[in-house]
N, C-alpha and C positions, 0 to 999 in steps of 0.2 A: 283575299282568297275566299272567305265565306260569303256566298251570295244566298240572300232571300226572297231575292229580285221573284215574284209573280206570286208570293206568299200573301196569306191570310191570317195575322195574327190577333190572338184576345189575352190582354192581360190584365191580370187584375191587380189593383191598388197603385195604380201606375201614376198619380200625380206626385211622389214623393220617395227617396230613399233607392232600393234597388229597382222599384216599381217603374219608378220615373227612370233611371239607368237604361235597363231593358229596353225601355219604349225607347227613347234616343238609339240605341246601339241598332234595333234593328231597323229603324228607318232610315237607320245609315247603311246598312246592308242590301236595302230594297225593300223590304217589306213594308204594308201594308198593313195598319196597325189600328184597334179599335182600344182603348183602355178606360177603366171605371174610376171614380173617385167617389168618394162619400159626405165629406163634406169639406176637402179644398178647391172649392171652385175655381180658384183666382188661379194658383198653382198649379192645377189642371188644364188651364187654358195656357200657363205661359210654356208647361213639358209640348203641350198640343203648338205651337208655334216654334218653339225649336225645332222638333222632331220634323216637322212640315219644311223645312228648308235643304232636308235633303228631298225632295223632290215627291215625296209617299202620300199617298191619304193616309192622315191622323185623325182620328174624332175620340171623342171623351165625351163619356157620357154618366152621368150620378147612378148610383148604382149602392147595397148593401149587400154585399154579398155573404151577410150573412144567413139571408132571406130568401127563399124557393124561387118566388114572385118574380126580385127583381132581376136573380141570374139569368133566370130564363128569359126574360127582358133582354136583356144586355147579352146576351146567345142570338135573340134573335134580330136584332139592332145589328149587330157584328154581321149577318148575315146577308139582310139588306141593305146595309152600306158597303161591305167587300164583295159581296157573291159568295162566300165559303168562307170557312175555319178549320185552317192548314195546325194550328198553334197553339195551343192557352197556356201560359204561362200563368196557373195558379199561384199565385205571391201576394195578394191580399193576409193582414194577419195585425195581431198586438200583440205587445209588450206590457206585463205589469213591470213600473218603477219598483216599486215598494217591496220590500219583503214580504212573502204572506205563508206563516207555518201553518201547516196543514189542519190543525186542531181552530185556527181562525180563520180557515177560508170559507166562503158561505156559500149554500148551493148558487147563489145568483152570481157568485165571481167565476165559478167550475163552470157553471152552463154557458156565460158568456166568452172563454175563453175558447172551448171546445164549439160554438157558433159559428165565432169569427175565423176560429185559426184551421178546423177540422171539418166541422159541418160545410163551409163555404167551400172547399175543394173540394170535397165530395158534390156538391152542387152544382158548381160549373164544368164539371167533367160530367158529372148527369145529362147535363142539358148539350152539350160539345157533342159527346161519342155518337148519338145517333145520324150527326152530316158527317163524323170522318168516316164511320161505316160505308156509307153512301157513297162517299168520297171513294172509298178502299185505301185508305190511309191517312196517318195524322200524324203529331207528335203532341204530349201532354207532360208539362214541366210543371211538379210540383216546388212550391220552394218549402224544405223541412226546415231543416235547425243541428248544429251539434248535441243541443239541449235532448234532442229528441232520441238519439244514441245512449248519452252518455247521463240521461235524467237532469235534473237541475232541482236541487233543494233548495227550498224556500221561493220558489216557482215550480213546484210541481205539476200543476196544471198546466201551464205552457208546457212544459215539459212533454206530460204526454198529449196533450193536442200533435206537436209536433213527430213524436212516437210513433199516431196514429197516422201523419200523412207517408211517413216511411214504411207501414205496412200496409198501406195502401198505395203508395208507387207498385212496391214487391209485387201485391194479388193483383191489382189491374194489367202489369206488362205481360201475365202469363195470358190473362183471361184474354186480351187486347191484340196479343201477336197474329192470331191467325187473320184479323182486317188489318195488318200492314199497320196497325198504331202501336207507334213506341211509348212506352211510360217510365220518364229517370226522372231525377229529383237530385237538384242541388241543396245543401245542407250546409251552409253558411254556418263562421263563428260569429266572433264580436268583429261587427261592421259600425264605421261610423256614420249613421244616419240622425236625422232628428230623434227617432225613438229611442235610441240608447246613447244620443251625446249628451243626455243629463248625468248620466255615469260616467262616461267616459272622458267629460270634457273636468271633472273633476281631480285634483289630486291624487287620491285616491285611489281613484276610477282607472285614472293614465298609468297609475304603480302597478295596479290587479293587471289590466292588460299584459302591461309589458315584462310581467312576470308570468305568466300562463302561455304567449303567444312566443313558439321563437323566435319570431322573425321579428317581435318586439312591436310589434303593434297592431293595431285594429285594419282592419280592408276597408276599402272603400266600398261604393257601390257601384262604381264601372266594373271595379276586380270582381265580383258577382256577376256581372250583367254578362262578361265573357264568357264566361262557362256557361250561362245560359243559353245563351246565342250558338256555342258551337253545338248544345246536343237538340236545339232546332235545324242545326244545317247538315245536309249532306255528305260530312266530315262523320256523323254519328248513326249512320245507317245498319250498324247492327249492332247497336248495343239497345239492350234495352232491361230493367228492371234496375238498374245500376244508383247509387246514393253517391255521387260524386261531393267529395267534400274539400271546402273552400274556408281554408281557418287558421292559414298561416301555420301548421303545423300542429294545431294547440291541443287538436283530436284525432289521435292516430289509429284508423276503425276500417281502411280502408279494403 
């Protein structure tokens, strides 16, 4: 029923986890799909050869989107290989493992976290909005976090990185509606991906879940990529500024 059949999409961190998800789901949709990777070459080329078997241009191309330089790069790569940018699925981000109380986190862990996780969407939506303008319309999918709701001690700085992309969904839908671009933001919980199946694949890790989740456990990353997908398609044509949250229950903010 969801078609993206003549779309133009850019997503970021797409060779792994929901990143990789996305990229799959919409080439199965129709879309046309450009995504960045940073440094899984190998695994980038093999999401770029699935995704390519429904029938789409896939290209992958190295990219840090934590950096001005290379967003814009990879904005305008996205461009000359599709002709236009219908899409960006902002989803590039990290994870600290480790606990870090706030009295030991050091400017260099805060600044990198808010780089990667904060600075980076605000970046490739920098570099996007002037061809949807052009365009007269787009759609711009940040991915937040529950974390970003409901705070996360002893990652506090993930925390608010992700904070800050939910109030930045919020201000750009307003600012953004009058060009016909919608701006929503998926907000995932605990997902099983490599970045957090070091927790989660633990004892533990599988108790914490399945005590916090009621549905008893962690999502995958297609159950992400869904909700992605529908609020790039034509199914989501007036909603806009909206935190859809995907978390098995765990964060009830809706």
């Amino acid at each position: 029923m969801i078609s993206l059949a003549g779309k133009a999409a850019l997503i970021t961190g797409g060779s792994r986890g929901i990143g990789a998800a996305a990229v799959k789901l919409f080439a199965q949709a129709g879309a046309d799909v450009v995504f960045n990777y940073h440094r899984s070459k190998e695994a980038a080329a093999q999401i770029e050869a699935e995704a390519r078997k429904h029938g789409t241009r896939v290209e992958a191309f190295k990219a840090d989107c934590g950096k001005m330089a290379d967003n814009k790069k990879l904005v305008e790569q996205c461009v000359a290989r599709l002709g236009r940018v219908d899409i960006v699925v902002a989803n590039a981000g990290v994870w600290n493992l480790e606990d870090l109380p706030i009295e030991k986190m050091s400017e260099a862990q805060w600044d990198e976290m808010m780089r990667v996780n904060l600075k980076s969407v605000y970046s490739i939506i920098h570099f996007c909005v002037p061809h949807m303008i052009k365009q007269k319309g787009g759609r711009i999918i940040p991915i937040s976090s529950t974390a970003g709701q409901r705070g996360e001690s002893f990652h506090t700085h993930y925390g608010a990185s992700k904070g800050g992309v939910i109030s930045l969904t919020k201000g750009l839908s307003t600012e953004l509606a009058r060009h016909n671009i919608l701006v929503n933001s998926v907000a995932p919980g605990w997902v099983a991906t490599d970045m957090s199946n070091p927790v989660l694949q633990t004892k533990a890790g599988a108790k914490m879940a399945a005590a916090v989740i009621p549905l008893g456990r962690p999502a995958t990353a297609e159950e992400i990529a869904g909700p992605i997908l529908f609020l790039a398609s034509d199914l989501a044509n007036f909603m806009t500024g909206e935190i859809i949250n995907v978390n098995g229950g765990s964060v009830l903010c809706g």
